[in-house]
N, C-alpha and C positions, 0 to 999 in steps of 0.2 A: 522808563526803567534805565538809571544809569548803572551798566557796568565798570565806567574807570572814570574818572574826575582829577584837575588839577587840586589842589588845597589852593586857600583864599589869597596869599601870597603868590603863588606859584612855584613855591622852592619844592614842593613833594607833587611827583605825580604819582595814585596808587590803582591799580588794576583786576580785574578777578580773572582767575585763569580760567579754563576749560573742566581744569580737575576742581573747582574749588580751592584756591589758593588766596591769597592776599598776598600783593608785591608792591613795593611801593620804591620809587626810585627818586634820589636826589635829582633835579633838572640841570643846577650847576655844575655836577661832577659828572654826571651820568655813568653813576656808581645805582646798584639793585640796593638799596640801606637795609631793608626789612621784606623778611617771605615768612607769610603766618599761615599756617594751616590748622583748620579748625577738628577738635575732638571729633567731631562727629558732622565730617563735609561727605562724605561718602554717603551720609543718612539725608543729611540737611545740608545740604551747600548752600553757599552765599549768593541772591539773586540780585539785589543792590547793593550801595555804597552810597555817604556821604559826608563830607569834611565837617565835621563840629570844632566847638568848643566845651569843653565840660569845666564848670569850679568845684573838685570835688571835695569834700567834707573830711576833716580831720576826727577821726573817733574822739567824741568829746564822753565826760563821764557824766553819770547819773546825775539824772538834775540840774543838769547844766543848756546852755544852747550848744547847737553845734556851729563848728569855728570853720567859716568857709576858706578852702585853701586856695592854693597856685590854679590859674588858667592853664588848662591842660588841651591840647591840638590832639584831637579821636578822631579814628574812622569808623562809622557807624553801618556798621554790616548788617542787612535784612537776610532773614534764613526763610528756608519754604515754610516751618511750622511756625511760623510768627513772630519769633524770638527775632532781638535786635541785639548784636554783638557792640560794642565802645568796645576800640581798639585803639590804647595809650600807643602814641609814635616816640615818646618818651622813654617811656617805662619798658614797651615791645613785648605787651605782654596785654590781653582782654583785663579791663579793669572791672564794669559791669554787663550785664547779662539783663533785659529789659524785656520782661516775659509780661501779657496778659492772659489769663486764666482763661477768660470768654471766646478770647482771640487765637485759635488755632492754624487760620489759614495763611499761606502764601503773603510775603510784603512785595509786593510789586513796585513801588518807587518810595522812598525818602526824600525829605525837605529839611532845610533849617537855615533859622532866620536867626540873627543875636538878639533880635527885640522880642519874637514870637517864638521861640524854642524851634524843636524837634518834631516834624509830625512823621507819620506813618500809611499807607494806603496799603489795604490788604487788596488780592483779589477778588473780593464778596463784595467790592466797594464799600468798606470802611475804613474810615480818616480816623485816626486817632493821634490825640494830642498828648507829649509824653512830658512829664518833671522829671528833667535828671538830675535834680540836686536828690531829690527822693525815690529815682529809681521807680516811679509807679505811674500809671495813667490818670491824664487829667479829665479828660475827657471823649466820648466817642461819638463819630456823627455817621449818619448813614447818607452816601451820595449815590444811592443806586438811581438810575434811572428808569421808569415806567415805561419800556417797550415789549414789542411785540417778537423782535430779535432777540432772544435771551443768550443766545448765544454768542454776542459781543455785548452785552450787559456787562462789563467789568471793566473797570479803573486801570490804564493803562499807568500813567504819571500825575502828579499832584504839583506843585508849583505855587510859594505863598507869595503872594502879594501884600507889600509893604505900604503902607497910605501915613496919613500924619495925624491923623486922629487920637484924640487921648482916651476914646471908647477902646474897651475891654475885645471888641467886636472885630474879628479875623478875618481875610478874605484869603481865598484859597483856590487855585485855578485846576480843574479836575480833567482829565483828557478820556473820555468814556467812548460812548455812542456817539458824543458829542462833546467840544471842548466847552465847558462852562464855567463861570465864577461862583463860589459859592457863596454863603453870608455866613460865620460860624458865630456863635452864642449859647453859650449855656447848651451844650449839646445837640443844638438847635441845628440844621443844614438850610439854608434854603437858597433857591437858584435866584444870582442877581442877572445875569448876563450868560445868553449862548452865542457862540464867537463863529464855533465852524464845526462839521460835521468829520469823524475823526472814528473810523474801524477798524485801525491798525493795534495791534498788541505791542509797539515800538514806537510809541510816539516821542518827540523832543519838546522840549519844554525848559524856553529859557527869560529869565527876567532882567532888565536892569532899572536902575530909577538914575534919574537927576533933576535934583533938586525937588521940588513936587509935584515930579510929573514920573510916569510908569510904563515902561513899555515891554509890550510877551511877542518872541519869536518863537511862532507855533511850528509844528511839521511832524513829519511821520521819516522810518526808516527806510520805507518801503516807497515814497516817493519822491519825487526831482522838482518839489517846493518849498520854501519858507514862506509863512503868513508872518506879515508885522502889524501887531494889536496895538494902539493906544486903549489901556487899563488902568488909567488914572483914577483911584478913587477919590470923591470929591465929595462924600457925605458931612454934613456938618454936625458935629457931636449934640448931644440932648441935652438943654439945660435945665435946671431943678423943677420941678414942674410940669414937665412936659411931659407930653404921653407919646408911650412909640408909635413911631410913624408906621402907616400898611405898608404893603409890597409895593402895591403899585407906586406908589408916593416915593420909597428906596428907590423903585429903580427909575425912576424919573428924575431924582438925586445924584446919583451913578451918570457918568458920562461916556459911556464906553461907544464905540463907533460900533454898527451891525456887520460891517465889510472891512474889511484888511487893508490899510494903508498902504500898506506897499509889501508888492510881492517879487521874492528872489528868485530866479532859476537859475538850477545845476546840473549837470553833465550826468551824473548819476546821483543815487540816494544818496542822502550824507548821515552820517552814521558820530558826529561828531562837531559840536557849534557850539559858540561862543561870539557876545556881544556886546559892544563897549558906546556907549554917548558918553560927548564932551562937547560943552562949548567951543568954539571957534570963531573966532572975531564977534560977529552979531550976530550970526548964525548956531544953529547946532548941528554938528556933526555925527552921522551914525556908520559905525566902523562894527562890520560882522564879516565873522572868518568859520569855515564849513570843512571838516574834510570829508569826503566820499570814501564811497566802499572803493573805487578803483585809484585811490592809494595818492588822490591829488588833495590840494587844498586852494578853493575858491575865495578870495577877499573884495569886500565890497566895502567901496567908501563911499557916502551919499551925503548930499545935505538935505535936512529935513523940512523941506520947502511946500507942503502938503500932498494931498493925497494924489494915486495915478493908481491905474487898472493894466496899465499894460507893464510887463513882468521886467523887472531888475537884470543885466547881464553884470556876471562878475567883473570887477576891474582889474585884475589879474589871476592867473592860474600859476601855483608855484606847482613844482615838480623837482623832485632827488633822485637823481642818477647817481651814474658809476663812472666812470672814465672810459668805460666800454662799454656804457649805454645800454646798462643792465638798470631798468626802474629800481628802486627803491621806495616801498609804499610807504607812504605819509600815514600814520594812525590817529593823532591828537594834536591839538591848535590851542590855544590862549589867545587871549589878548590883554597883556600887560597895561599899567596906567601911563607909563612911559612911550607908548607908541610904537616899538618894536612887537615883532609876533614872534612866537613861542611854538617851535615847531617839533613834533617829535616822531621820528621815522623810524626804520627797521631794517638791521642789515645783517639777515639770517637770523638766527635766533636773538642777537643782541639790540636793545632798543637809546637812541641815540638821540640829543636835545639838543637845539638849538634857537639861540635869538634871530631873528634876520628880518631886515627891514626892506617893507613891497617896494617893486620896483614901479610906479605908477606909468611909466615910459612906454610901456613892454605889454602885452598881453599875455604873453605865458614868461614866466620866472623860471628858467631851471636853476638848480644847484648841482652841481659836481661835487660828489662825496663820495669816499671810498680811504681805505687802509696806504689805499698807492699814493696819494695826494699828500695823507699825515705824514707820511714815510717820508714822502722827501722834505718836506718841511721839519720834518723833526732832524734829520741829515744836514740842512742849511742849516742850522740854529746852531748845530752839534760842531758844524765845522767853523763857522762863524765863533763861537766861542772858542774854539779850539784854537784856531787862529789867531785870536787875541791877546792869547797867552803864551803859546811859542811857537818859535821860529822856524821851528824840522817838526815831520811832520812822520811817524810810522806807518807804513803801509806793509800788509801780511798779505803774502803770495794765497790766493784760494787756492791753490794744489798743492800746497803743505811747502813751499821752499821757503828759501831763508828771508828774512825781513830784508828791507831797504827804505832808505828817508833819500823821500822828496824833499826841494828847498820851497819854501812859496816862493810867493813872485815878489822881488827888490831885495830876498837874504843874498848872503855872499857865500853859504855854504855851498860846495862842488862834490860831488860822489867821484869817489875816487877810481880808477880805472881798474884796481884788484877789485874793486867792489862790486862792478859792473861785472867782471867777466867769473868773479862765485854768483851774482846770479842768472849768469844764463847758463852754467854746468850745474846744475840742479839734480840731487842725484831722486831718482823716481823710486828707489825701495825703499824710502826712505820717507815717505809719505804713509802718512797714516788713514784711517779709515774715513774718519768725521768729517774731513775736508771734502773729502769724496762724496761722502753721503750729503752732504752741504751742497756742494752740487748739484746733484742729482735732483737735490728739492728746486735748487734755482731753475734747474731746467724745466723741470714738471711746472713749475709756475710758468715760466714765461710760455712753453707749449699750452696750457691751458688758458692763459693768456690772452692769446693770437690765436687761438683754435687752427693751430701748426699741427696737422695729422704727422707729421714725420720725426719732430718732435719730440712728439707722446709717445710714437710708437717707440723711441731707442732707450725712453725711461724703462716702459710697461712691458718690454719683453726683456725684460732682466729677470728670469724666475729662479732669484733667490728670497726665502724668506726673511733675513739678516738686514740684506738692503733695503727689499721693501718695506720693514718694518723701522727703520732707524729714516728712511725717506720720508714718509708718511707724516713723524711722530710732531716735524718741525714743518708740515704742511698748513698754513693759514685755514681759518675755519670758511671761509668764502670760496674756497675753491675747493671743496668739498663736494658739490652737487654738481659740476660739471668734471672731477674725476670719476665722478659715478657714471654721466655719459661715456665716458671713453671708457671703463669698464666693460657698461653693457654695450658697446658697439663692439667688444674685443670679444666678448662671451657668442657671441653670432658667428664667429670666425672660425679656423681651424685649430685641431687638437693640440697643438702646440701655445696658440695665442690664449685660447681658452684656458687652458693649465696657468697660463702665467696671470689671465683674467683672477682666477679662482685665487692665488698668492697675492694680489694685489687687495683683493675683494678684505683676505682674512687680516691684512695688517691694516685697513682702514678701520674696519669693523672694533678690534684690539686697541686702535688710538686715539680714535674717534667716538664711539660709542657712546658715550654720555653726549655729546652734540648730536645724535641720531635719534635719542632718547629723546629728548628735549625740543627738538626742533617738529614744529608741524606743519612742515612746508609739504604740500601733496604731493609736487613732485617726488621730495627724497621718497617718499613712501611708496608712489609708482614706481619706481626704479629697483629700488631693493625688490620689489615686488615682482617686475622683470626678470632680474637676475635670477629669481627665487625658480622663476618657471622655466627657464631657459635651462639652469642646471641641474634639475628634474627630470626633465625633456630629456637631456642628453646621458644622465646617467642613467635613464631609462632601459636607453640602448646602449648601454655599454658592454655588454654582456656578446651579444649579439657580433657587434663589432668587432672584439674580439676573437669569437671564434670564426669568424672570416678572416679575421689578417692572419690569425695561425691558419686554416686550410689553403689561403695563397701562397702563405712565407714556405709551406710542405711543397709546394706544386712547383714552386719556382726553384728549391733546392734538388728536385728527383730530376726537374727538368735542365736541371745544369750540369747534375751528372753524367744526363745518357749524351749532352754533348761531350762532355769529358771526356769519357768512353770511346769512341770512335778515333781522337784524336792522342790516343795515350800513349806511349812507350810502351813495346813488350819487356815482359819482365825476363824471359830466357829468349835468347838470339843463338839458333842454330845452325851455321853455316854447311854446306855439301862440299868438302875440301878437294878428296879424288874416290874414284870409284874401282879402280884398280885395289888398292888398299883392302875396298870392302870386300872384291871378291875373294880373294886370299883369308880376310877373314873368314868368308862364310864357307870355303873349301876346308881352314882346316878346322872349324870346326864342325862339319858333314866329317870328314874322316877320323877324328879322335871320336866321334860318337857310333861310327861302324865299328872302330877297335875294339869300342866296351860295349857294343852288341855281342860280338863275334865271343869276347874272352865270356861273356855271361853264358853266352847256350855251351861253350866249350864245359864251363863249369857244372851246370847242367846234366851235361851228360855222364863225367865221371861220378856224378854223383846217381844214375841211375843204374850203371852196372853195379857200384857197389850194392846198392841193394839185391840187383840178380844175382849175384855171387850169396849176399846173405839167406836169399832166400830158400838158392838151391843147397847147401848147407844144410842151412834147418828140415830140407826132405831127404837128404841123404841119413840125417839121425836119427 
């Protein structure tokens, strides 16, 4: 089952995503050319792929032939309900739709030959053979196999084998229960050859010929071998007259070896192969390149000097780094007719190609690659042209002051001494923002860098939103997941660091977001996922935390007044001047207060006789 294939050139590589997508990318430019998403991937996504060629028919009128057009370059998409998608890289657009009515099930791999067309393998183990000039089936053969495991009963890959025969008569290599050859005729299956025993649902299956000879590199996903088959067919066509030959007689005709010529080992599964013979002086040469699930790629150069049982070591390990010795996994391999290899790696969500020729010298090949490397090479090339053309050169201060020209080396121009001393009075309010924020990214780069904790910290505790977000916006997409570490390492920290964590966290999110979106690197997704729980966690207790800092902030305020208290200034200050003074006061006024006793009862009394006078009065009347 191929998910991604180069085209027979090697100028397109196309790929299936996760979601069901089609991608398909230029190898010379490593530009994406084409992204097809299908009507109905969500129902039916795409489980194979494979490079054709279609000549498709110009609607001719009634009564007429039809008129074959232009060779057209398709990628022939297998869906889970049966259906095969021809996808014009042309046109960029599905040209036909290759439905059988009988045929409901699962296509589990695609083949196509330019002599033998298109075939098809469902999961029910049935091979069908398709006419695309008419869009219909030609034929269908059933390759099930009769065992007692029903449940690996089923057609992992198919693989046509090319012979030189001018019989109608197809051979077809099926990877089941068992790898086999089949014989196809008239809808006919029958088993010429079993090669090796094969229960993976991931098998590889690869062909090449030279001249009139055929050879299949077998293997599975799942394990840390290649089998190499000599599958040379060498049946001799029927002449007028003859009667067909039996089974036994075919495969006694058949020259196919029981055991595996020569066997490869790899470090891990390889999940991606490719295999090239060519003559070489009187010899023949066999050149196979493998990449593995852990992101390397193994090349083997052998001469085909007969058979051995004891297992192949690759002749070199290539590997892509970083300048900081972050891997870079290898995805996909070629091998060109020119002798270079065709490498195509991955750095962060973006997928990158290259030619690069094995080092046979060496057992491991690294490469160094990375944006830091292009950078300065695109900088020499920049200056080196620049150079060439004139003589003074502008350089802009990065904290906004005023220009000055450098001379190169052997001009006769001099900067002149007003010149020098306007730039070192530089006036600083005068500096605008961008320069700054320009910075800021330079720094964050370089502290993410060097994994410089002190650094990071003078960027990431800036908690404004403004900077952060104008910082961030001009942040390279590689240095993306290890600002995320320095995030979640700040979010563990105190309230302060955390806050500015949180302001850092919302302007990546903001600027980045479709790279987050897109990328499915597990890590980023651990990590957001971190943050997710840490800032849960903590605003959990937020509540809480606060009404402890307010009853300490009350405890600490009552308790700094009752020292205040003790130590305060009176407000009235009464001094004891003499005491002489007081007593005179307090004598005269004991004596003004017996005067208006004395004058009160005086008053008193003349007011009682007047009434004994009135009284007796009134008894004398």
């Amino acid at each position: 089952m191929a998910e991604a294939a180069f085209s027979e050139d090697g100028k397109y590589f196309s790929l299936i995503t996760n979601d069901g997508r089609l991608r398909i990318w230029d190898t010379e430019t490593n530009v994406l050319k084409q992204e097809y998403t299908p009507d109905f991937h969500l129902k039916a996504s795409p489980t194979c792929l494979q490079w054709v060629e279609v000549n498709y028919s110009l609607s001719p009128k009634k009564g007429r032939k039809s008129i074959s057009g232009q060779t057209s370059q398709c990628v022939a998409l297998g869906t889970i309900y049966g259906k095969i998608l021809l996808y014009s890289v042309s046109q960029a657009k599905v040209e036909t739709v290759l439905e059988n009515e009988k045929q409901t099930k699962k296509i589990q791999s695609l083949d196509w030959h330019r002599k033998y067309g298109l075939f098809s393998c469902s999961v029910d183990s049935h091979v069908i053979e398709w006419d695309l000039g008419m869009s219909s089936v030609k034929h269908t053969y059933n390759v099930s196999m009769r065992t007692k495991l029903k449940q690996v009963n089923k057609a992992s890959g198919i693989k046509i084998v090319p012979h030189n025969q001018d019989s109608s008569i197809k051979y077809i290599i099926v990877a089941s229960v068992k790898t086999n050859i089949w014989r196809l005729e008239n809808s006919n299956a029958t088993i010429v050859q079993s090669l090796s025993h094969t229960v993976s649902d991931k098998a590889i299956l690869t062909v090449t010929t030279l001249r009139n000879s055929c050879w299949l590199i077998e293997g599975s996903q799942e394990e840390r071998l290649l089998s190499f088959w000599d599958v040379t067919i060498k049946e001799e066509p029927l002449q007028n007259g003859d009667s067909t030959p039996s089974n036994k007689k075919r495969k006694k005709e058949i020259l196919v070896t029981p055991t595996p010529t020569y066997n490869f080992v790899l470090e891990d599964a390889p999940k991606f192969v490719d295999v090239n013979i060519k003559s070489e002086g009187e010899g023949t040469k066999l050149s196979l390149v493998a990449a593995t699930r852990s992101g390397v790629v193994h090349y083997y150069g052998h001469m085909l000097n007969g058979s051995t049982t004891k297992p192949i070591k690759p002749s070199v390990t290539i590997q892509v780094s970083t300048p900081d010795a972050s891997p870079l996994p290898l995805t996909c391999c070629q091998l060109p007719n020119n002798g270079d290899l065709l490498l195509g790696y991955k750095n962060g969500p973006v997928l990158f190609f290259e030619k690069v020729t094995p080092d046979l010298s060496t057992k491991t090949q690294i490469l160094i690659r990375g944006d830091n490397e292009k950078k300065v090479q695109k900088s020499n090339e920049t200056t080196k042209d620049i150079s060439s053309t004139n003589n003074d050169i502008t350089y802009v201060e990065p904290m906004g002051g005023v220009s000055r020209k450098r001379p190169t080396a052997g001009s006769t121009t001099e900067v002149t001494m007003e010149a020098r001393l306007q730039n070192l009075a530089l006036d600083l309010n005068s500096r605008s923002k961008a320069p700054v924020n320009q910075n800021l990214t330079k720094l964050l780069m370089q502290g993410l860098h060097s994994d410089d904790k002190g650094l990071i910290l003078t960027v990431l505790q800036k908690d404004d939103p403004a900077v952060a977000l104008n910082t961030i916006a001009s942040l390279p997409a590689e240095y993306v997941p290890m600002l995320l570490d320095s995030i979640l390492e700040m979010a563990t920290r105190k309230t302060s660091q955390c806050a500015a964590a949180c302001t850092w966290l919302n302007a990546l999110i903001k600027s980045h977001s479709a790279l987050l979106l897109a990328s499915i690197n597990a890590r980023t997704a651990n990590q957001i996922t971190q943050l997710l729980a840490i800032f849960t966690h903590r605003r959990s207790h937020l509540c809480q935390l606060l009404n402890l800092k307010g009853r300490i902030d009350l405890t600490v305020v009552q308790r700094n007044k009752t020292k205040d208290v003790s130590n305060q200034a009176p407000i009235l200050d009464y001094q004891d001047t003499s005491s002489d003074e007081e007593m005179e006061i307090e004598k005269a006024d004991s004596s003004a207060d017996e005067q208006w006793e004395d004058e009160v009862d005086e008053g008193d009394d003349d007011d009682d006789d007047d009434d004994d006078d009135e009284t007796s009065d009134q008894s004398e009347d």
